[in-house]
C-alpha positions in Angstrom: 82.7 25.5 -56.0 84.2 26.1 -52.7 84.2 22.9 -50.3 81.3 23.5 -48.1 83.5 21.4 -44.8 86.4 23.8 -45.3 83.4 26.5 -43.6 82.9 24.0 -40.9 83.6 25.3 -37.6 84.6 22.9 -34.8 82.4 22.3 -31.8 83.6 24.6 -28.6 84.1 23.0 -25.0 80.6 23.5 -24.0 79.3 21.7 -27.3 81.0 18.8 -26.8 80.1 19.4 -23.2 76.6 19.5 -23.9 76.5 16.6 -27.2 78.1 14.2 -24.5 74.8 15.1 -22.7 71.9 14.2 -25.5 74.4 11.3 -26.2 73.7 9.7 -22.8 70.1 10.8 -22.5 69.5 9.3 -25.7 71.4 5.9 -24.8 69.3 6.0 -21.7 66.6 5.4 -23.4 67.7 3.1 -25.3 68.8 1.0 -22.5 65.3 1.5 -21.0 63.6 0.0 -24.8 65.7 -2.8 -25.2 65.4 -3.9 -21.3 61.9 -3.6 -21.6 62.2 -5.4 -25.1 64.2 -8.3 -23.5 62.5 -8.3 -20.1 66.0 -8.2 -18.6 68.3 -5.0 -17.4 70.8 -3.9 -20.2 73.5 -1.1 -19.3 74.6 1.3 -22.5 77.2 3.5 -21.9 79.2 6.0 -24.2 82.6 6.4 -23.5 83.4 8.9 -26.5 81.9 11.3 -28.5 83.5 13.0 -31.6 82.6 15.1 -34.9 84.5 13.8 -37.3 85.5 14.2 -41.2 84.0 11.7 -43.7 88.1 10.1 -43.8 88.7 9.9 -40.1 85.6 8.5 -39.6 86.6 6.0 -42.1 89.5 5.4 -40.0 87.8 5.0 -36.4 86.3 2.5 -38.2 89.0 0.4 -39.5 90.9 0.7 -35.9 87.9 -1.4 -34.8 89.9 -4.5 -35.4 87.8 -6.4 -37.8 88.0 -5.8 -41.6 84.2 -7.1 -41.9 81.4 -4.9 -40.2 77.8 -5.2 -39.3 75.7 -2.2 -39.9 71.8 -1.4 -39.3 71.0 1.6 -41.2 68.3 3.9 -41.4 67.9 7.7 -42.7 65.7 10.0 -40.9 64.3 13.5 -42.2 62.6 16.1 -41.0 63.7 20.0 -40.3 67.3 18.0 -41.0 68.2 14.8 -42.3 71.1 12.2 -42.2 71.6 8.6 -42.1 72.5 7.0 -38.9 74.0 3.6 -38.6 75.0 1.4 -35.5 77.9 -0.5 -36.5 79.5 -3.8 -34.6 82.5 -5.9 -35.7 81.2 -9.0 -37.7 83.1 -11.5 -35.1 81.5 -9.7 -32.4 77.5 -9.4 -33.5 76.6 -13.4 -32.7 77.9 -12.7 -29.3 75.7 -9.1 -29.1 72.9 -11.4 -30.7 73.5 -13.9 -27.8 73.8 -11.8 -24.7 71.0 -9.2 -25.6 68.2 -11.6 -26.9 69.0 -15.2 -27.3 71.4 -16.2 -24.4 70.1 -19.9 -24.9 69.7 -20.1 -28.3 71.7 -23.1 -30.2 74.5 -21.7 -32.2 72.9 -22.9 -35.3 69.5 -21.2 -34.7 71.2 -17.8 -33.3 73.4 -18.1 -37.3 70.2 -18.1 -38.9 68.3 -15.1 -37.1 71.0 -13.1 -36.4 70.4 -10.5 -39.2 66.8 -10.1 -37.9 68.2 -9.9 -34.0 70.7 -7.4 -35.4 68.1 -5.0 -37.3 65.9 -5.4 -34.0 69.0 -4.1 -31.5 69.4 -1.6 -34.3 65.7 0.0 -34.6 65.6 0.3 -31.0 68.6 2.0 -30.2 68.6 4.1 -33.4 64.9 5.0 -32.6 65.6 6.0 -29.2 68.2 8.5 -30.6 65.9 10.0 -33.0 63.1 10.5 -30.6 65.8 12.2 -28.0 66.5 14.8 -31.5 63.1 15.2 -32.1 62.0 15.9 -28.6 64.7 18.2 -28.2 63.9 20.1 -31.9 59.9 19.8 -30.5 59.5 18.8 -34.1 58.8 14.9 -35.9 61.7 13.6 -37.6 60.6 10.7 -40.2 62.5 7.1 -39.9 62.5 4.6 -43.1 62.9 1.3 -42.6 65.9 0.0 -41.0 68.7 -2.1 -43.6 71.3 -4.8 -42.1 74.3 -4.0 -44.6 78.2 -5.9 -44.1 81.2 -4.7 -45.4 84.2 -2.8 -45.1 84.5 0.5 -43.1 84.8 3.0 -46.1 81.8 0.7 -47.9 80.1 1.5 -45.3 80.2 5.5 -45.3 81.4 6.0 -49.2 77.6 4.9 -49.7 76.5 8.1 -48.8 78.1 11.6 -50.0 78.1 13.1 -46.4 81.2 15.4 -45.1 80.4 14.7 -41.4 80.0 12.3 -38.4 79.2 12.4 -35.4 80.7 9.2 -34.0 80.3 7.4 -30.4 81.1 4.4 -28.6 78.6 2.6 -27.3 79.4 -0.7 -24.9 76.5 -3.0 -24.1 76.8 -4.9 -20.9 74.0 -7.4 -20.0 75.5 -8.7 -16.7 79.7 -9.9 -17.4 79.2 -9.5 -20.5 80.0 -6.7 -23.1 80.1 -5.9 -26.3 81.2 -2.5 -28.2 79.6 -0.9 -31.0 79.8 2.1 -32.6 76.7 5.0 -33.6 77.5 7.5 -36.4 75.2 10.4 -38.0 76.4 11.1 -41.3 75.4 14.7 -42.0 75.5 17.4 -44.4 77.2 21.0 -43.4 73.2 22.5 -42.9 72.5 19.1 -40.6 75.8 19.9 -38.6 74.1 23.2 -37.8 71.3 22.2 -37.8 72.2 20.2 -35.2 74.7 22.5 -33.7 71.7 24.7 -33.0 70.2 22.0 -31.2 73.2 21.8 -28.8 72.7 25.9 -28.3 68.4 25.6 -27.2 70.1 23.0 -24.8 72.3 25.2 -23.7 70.0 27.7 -22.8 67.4 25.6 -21.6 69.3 24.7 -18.6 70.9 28.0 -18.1 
């Protein structure tokens, strides 16, 4: 059987142009949810946006700088599906925890609910990226339950036999302070066109 990613055909100028686009309406939003979830004014930006291969995702990962990684995942289905997972270095998610919803918490206290904290950042920001794809599709796309997983970078995308990613940076600044994580779609060829006819109604919409 052929390998179905040796037909895939990279994303033009104006893809990425437009991808960049949903990115940061979708983050947006997100800021807007989890503002409104912490009563305080949050700032999400995306810096970078890239499709990459199952391997060089594997490898944006590792060039994180921590070995151990913190991951909410949740799979979402509807006229496509993929799994989407917000990832953060383990050394830096206490400090996400802290700024975002527990800037007084005692250290011991922010340990023990930072799992919950985590799939709670997680839901919101992974939700507000899924509604942007739905509204933009005009159809629902399904959500299942978010997961907290740890582990290593490949753990982390071997679980699921994807070819693709669609991989951003996303920095979370809640006054002086930031902390970087990462958002990655892992997708099947039919979901990368799926979603690559997403990017073309876009297109045309604001033509």
């Amino acid at each position: 059987m052929p390998d179905r990613a040796s037909n895939f055909k990279p994303f033009s100028d104006i893809e990425n142009d437009a991808l960049a686009e949903i990115a940061n309406m979708a983050t947006r939003r997100a800021a807007t949810s989890l503002g409104q979830f912490v009563n305080s004014e949050i700032k999400l930006t995306v810096p970078s946006v890239e499709i990459l291969s199952d391997v060089e995702a594997i490898k944006a990962v590792t060039r994180i700088g921590s070995e151990q990684l913190i991951a909410v995942s949740e799979d979402f289905r509807g006229l496509f599906g993929c799994r989407v997972l917000l990832i953060f270095p383990e050394e830096t998610s206490l400090e996400l925890v802290r700024i975002v919803v527990a800037r007084d918490m005692p250290h011991d206290e922010l340990v023990a609910h930072e799992s919950e904290a985590i799939a709670k950042i997680g839901n919101i920001v992974l939700n507000a990226w899924v509604t942007t794809l739905a509204n933009l599709l005009k159809r629902n796309l399904v959500m299942s339950v978010p997961q907290v997983l740890r582990g290593l970078g490949g753990e982390l995308f071997r679980s699921v036999p994807l070819k693709f990613v669609l991989f951003l940076q996303i920095d979370f600044v809640v006054g002086n302070a930031q902390v970087t994580g990462y958002l990655a779609l892992l997708m099947d060829l039919p979901s990368v066109n799926a979603l690559r006819a997403v990017i073309a109604t876009f297109i045309a919409d604001k033509s």
